[in-house]
C-alpha positions as CSV (number, residue, x, y, z in Angstrom):
1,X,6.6,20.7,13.1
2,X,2.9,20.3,14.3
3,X,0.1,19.1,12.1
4,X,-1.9,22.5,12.9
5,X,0.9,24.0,11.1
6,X,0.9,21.6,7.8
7,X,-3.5,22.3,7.6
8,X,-2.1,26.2,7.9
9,X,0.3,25.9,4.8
10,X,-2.2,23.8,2.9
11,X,-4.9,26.5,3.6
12,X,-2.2,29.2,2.4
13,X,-1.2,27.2,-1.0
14,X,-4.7,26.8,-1.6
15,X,-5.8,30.3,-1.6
16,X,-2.7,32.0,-2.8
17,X,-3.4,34.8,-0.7
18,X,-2.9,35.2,3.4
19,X,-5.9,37.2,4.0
20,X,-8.1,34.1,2.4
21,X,-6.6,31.7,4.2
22,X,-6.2,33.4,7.2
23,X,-10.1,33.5,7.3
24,X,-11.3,30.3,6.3
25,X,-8.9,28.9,9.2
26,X,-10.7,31.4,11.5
27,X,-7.4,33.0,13.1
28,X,-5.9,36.4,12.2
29,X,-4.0,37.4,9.4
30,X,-0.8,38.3,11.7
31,X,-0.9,34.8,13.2
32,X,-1.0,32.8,10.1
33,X,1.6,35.2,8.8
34,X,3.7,34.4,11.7
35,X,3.1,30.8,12.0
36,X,4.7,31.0,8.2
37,X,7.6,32.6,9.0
38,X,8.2,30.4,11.8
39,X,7.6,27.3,9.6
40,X,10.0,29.0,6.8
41,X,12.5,29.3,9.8
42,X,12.5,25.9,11.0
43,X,12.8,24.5,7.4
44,X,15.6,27.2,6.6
45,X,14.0,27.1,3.4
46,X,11.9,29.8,2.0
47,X,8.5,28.6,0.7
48,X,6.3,31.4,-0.5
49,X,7.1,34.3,-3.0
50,X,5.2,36.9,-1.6
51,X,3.5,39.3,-4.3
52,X,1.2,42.5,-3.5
53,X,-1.7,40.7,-3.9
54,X,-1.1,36.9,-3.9
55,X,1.2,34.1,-3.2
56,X,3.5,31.5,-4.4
57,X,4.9,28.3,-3.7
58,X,8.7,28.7,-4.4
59,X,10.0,25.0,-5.7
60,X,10.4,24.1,-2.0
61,X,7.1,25.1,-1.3
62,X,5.4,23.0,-3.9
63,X,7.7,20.3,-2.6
64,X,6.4,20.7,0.8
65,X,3.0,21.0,-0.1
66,X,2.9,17.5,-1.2
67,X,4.4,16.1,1.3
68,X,2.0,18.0,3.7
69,X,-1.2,16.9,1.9
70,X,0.3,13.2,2.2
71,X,0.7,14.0,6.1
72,X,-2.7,15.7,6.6
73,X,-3.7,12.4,4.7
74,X,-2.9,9.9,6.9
75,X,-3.4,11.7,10.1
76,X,-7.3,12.2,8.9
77,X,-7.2,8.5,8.3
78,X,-5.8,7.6,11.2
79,X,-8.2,9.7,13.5
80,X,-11.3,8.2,11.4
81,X,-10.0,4.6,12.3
82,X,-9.6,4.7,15.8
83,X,-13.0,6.1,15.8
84,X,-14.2,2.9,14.3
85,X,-12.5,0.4,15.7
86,X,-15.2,-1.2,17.2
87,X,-18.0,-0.6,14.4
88,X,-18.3,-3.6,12.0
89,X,-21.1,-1.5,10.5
90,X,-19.2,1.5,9.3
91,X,-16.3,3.5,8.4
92,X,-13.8,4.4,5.9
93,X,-12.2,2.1,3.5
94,X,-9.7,3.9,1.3
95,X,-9.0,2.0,-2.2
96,X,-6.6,3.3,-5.6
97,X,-8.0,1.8,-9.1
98,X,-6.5,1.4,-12.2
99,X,-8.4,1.4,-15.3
100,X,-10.1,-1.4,-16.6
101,X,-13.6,-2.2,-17.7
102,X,-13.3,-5.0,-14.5
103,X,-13.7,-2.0,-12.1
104,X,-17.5,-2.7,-12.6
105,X,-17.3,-5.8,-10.2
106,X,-15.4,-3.7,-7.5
107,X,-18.4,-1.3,-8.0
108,X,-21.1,-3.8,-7.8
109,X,-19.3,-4.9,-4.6
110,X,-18.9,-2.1,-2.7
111,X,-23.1,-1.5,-3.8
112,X,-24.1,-4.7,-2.4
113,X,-21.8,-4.2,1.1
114,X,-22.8,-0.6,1.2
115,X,-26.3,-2.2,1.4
116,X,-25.4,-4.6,4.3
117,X,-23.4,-1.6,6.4
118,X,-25.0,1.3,5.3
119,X,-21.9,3.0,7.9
120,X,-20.2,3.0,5.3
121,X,-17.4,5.4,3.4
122,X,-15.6,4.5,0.6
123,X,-13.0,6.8,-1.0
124,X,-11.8,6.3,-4.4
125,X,-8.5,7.8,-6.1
126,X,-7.0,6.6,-9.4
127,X,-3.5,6.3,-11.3
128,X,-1.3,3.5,-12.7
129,X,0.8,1.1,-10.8
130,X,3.5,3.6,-9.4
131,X,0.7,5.9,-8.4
132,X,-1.4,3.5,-6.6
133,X,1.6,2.0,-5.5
134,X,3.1,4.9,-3.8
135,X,-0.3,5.7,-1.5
136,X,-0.7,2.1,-0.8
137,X,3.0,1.8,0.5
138,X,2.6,5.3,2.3
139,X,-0.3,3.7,4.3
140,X,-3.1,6.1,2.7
141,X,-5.1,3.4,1.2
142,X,-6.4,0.2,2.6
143,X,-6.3,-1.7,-1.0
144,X,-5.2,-0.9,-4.9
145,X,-6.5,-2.6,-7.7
146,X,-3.6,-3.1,-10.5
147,X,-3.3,-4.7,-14.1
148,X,0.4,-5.6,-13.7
149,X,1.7,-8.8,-11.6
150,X,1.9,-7.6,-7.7
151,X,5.1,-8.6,-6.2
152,X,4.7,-11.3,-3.6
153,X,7.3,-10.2,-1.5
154,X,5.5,-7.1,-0.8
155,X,1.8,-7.6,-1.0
156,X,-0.9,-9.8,-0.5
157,X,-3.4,-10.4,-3.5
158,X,-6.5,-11.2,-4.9
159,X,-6.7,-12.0,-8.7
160,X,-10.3,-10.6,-10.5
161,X,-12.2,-13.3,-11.8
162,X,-11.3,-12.3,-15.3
163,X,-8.5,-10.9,-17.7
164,X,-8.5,-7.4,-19.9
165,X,-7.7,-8.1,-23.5
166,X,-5.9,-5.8,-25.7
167,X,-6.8,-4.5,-28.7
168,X,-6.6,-1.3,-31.0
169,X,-9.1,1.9,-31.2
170,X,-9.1,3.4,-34.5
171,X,-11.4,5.7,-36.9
172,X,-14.2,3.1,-38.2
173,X,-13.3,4.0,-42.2
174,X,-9.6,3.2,-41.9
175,X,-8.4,0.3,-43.3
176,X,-7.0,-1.8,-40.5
177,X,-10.5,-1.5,-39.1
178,X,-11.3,-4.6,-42.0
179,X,-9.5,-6.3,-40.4
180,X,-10.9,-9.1,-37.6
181,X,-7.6,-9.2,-35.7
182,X,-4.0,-7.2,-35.3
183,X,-0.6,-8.0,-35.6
184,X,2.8,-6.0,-35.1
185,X,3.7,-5.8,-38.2
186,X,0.2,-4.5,-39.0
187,X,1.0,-1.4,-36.7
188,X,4.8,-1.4,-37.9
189,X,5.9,2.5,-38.4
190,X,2.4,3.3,-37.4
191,X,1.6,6.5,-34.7
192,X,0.6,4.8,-32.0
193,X,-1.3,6.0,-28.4
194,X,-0.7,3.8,-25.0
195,X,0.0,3.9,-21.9
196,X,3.1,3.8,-20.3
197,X,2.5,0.8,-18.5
198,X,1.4,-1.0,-20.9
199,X,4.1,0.0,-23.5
200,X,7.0,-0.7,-20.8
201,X,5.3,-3.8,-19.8
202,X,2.6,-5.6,-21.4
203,X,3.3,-4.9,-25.5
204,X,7.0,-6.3,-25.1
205,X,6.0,-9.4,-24.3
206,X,3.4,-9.4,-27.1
207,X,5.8,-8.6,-30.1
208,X,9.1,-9.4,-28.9
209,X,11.3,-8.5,-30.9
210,X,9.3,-6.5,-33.4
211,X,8.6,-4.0,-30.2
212,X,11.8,-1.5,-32.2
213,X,9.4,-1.2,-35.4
214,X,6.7,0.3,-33.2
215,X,6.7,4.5,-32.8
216,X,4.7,5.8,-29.4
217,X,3.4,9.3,-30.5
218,X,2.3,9.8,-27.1
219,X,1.3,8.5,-23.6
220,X,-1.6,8.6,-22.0
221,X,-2.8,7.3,-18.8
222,X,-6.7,7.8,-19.1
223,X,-7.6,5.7,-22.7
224,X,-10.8,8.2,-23.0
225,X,-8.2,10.9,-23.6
226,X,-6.1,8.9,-26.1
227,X,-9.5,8.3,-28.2
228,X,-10.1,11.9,-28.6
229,X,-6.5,12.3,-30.5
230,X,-7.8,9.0,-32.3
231,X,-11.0,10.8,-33.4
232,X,-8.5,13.8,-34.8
233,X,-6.7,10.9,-37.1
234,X,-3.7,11.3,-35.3
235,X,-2.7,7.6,-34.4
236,X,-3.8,4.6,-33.1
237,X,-4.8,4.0,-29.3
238,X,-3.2,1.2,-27.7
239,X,-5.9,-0.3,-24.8
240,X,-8.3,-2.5,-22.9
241,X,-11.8,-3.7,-24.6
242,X,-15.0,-1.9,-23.3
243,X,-13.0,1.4,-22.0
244,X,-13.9,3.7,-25.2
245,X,-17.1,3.6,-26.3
246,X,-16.8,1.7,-30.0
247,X,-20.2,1.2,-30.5
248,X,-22.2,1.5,-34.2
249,X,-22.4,5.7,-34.9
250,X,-19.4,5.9,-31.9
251,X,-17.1,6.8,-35.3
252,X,-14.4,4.2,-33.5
253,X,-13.7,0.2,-33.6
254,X,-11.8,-2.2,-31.5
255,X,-10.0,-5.0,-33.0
256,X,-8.4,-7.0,-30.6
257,X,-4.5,-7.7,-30.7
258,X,-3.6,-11.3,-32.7
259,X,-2.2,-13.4,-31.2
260,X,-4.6,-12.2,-28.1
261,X,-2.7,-10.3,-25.3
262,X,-4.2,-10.4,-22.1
263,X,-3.5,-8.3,-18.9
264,X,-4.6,-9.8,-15.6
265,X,-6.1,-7.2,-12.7
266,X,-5.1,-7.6,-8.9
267,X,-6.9,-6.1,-5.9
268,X,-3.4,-6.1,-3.8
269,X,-3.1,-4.9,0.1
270,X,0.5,-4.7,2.2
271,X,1.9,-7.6,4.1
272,X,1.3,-7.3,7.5
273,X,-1.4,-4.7,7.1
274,X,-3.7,-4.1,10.2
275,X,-7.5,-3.8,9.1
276,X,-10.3,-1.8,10.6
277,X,-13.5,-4.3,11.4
278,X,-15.3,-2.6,7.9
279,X,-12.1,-3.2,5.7
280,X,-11.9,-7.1,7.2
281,X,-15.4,-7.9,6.1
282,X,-15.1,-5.9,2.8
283,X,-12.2,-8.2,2.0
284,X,-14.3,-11.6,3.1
285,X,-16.8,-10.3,1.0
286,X,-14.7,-10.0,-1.9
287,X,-13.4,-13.4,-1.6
288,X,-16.6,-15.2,-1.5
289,X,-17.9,-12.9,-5.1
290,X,-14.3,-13.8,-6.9
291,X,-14.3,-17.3,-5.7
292,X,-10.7,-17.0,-5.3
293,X,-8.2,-17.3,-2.3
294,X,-5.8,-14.7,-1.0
295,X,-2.0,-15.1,-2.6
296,X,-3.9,-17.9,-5.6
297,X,-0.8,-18.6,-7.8
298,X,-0.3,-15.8,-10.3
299,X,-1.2,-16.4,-14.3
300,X,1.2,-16.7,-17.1
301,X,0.3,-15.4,-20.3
């Protein structure tokens, strides 16, 4: 199975259609056609469902497809590192964020470094720990930033120089919103919106026990989304301060969580990992702005 082939499928389950694909790749429809057939022969799975005038990824396809675009991934990133090996100045640095208002630091960072090697390429994806996790473990990004407690075993660490604290955003005219702080039994039987994560991992150990008189309505991994069903009036959003805009006329309040719950934020890299020259310095250069060794001891609540 050759790379050529894997940029020929994704070309094909982009477009849906041979024809297109065949001529943004710049070869002839009967090659791509049988370059398919050949791949669908050497998988002994069949991949596309072919239509009069379209195509479509059969569950094996889509299956494939992933795995392809994680392939054609890492062999782009590979090519682009050799090619800088030997330029401090530039190249690509590849980092997976989670949300939190402390992203604004990483940002002020990169501006500052970008200013210093102006070579440089930063590329930016986002998710929650198992999808940062998942690219950083695959070797398709350099770094992730996560609000959860890295395991030591398996990464390297830097803590941010602050913590998140949670809270809840609701309509400004309801009646918790009187209130200065929130308890568990103030959300008790309550719609609530959160996050996965943060339901699995970081409310637990907020309520204890009281965690069983708490209903999820829904999850959400972007908070901004989780306001606009808070807007509607139907539930409470779970989250960080300063992600949802609460300000006077915003309609929405914060009240933090009582007693305060706060969530810690990592930038993590793999043991063992092998830097380019750029993604050394970025990483000195982050130590020196958090004032903060690699591997500090990690923060109980």
């Amino acid at each position: 199975m050759e790379l050529r082939t894997m940029k020929y499928f994704l070309a094909v389950a982009r477009e849906e259609n041979m024809t297109r694909a065949a001529q943004q790749l710049h070869v002839t429809q009967p090659t791509l056609s049988k370059q398919m057939k050949a791949l669908e022969e050497e998988l002994g799975k069949k991949l596309f469902l072919r239509h009069s005038f379209s195509i479509q990824l059969t569950e094996e396809g889509v299956l494939l497809r992933k795995r392809a675009e994680d392939l054609v991934r890492m062999a782009d990133k590979i090519t682009a590192e050799f090619h800088t090996l030997d330029d401090v100045s530039g190249g690509d640095i590849y980092l997976g964020l989670a949300e939190s208002y402390q992203i604004r630091r990483l940002a002020a960072a990169i501006r500052s470094f970008k200013t210093a090697c102006p070579g440089l390429r930063y590329h930016i994806t986002s998710g929650d720990t198992e999808q940062v996790t998942e690219k950083l473990d695959k070797g398709l990004l350099d770094f992730a930033v996560l609000v959860q407690e890295p395991d030591p075993a398996k990464y390297h660490f830097l803590p941010f120089p602050e913590a998140d604290v949670w809270g809840v955003v609701m309509p400004a005219d309801c009646p918790l919103a009187e209130k200065e702080g929130i308890e568990a039994a103030d959300l008790a039987g309550l719609p609530l919106f959160c996050s996965e994560q943060g339901w699995n991992h970081d409310l637990p150990r907020w309520c204890g026990s009281r965690m069983e008189e708490l209903h999820l309505e829904g999850s959400f991994r972007l908070s901004y989304n989780g306001s606009l069903f808070v807007r509607e009036g139907l539930g409470y959003l779970l989250t960080f301060r300063h992600l949802i805009d609460t300000t006077p006329g915003s309609g929405l309040v914060f009240r933090p969580l009582k007693p305060k719950l706060e969530a810690g934020l990592y930038l993590i890299w793999k043991k063992y990992q092998v830097f380019t020259p750029i993604a050394e310095r970025f990483l000195a250069m982050l130590r020196a702005e958090f004032g903060e060794q690699q591997d500090a001891p990690l923060q109980t609540p």
